[in-house]
Each structure stands twice: as C-alpha cells, then as structure tokens.
N, C-alpha and C positions, 0 to 999 in steps of 0.2 A: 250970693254968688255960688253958682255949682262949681266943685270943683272935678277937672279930668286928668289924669295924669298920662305922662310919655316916656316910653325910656328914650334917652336922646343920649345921641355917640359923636363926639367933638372931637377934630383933628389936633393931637398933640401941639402940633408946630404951631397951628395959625389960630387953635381956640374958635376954628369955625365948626358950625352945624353940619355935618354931614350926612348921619342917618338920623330916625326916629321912627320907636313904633307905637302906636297905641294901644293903654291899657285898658279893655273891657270894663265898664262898672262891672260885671258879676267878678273881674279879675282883682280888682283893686286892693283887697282888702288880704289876698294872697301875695301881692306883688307888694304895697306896704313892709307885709310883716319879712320876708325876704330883704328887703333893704333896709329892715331895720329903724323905719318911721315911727315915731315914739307916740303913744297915742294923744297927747297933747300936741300933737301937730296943727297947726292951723290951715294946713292945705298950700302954703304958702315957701316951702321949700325945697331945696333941693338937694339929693342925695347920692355921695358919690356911689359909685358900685363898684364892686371888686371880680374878677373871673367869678368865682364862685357862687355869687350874688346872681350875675348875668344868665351863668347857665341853668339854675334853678329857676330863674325869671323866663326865659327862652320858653321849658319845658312849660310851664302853668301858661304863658301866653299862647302855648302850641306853633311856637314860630322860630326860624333858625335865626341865630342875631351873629353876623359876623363881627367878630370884636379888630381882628386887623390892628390898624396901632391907635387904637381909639379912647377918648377914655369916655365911661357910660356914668349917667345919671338918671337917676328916677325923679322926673320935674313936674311939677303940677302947671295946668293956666287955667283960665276961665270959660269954663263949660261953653258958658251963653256966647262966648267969642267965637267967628268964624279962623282965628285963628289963633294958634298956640303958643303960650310963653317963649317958646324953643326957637321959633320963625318970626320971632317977631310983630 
C-alpha cells in the first residue's frame, strides 16, 4: 500500500469534513515530523494538530490553512485510492 497524507479540518459541532489539503511526497517527511509522527508509524494514523503545528504545517506546505473553529489532523489513506481516508 502507498501511503498519502492530508491535513484535514473537522467542524467542532458536527465532526464533519470540511476542509483538507494535500501533503506533497517531497512534504511528507517535514509535515511528519511537525506533528509529531513517531517513526514506527505504520502510515495508518491519525494526528491531532495544535495552532502551532498547523502554522508551521501551512509554511512547509506553502499554503494558507484557515483554522476558523476547526479542529486539524494530519491523516494518512491509500495512495493507489482515487479517494482519501478523510472523504470517505
């Protein structure tokens, strides 16, 4: 299985999907260590994020990530998949 990762932003209230952005493979391994993925990861988890996390995340992705009242995680899915863990 390849794995890809997403930062994905869930509405407090309803625990839905709202945003998500994709993490570059050359990003991965920056955006990883940023949230704190321990290297025995199996690609299979998911990690919350904190401001601090996000903003340092935003800068390395090169992209503005509004946080609003969101809460963010850094999610992996399945590369070969046309679609991502986060969507379903």
């Amino acid at each position: 299985m390849s794995v890809r990762y997403e930062v994905t932003g869930y509405d407090r209230k309803t625990d839905r999907l709202v945003t998500f952005h994709n993490v570059p493979e050359r990003r991965v391994a920056s955006v990883k260590n940023i949230a704190g993925v321990p290297s025995s990861d199996d690609g299979l988890g998911s990690y919350p994020l904190n401001h601090d996390q996000l903003v340092a995340i935003a800068r390395v992705l090169e992209t503005p990530i509004e946080e609003e009242d969101l809460e963010f995680f850094l999610e992996a899915f399945d590369g070969n998949s046309d679609q991502s863990l986060a969507t379903g």
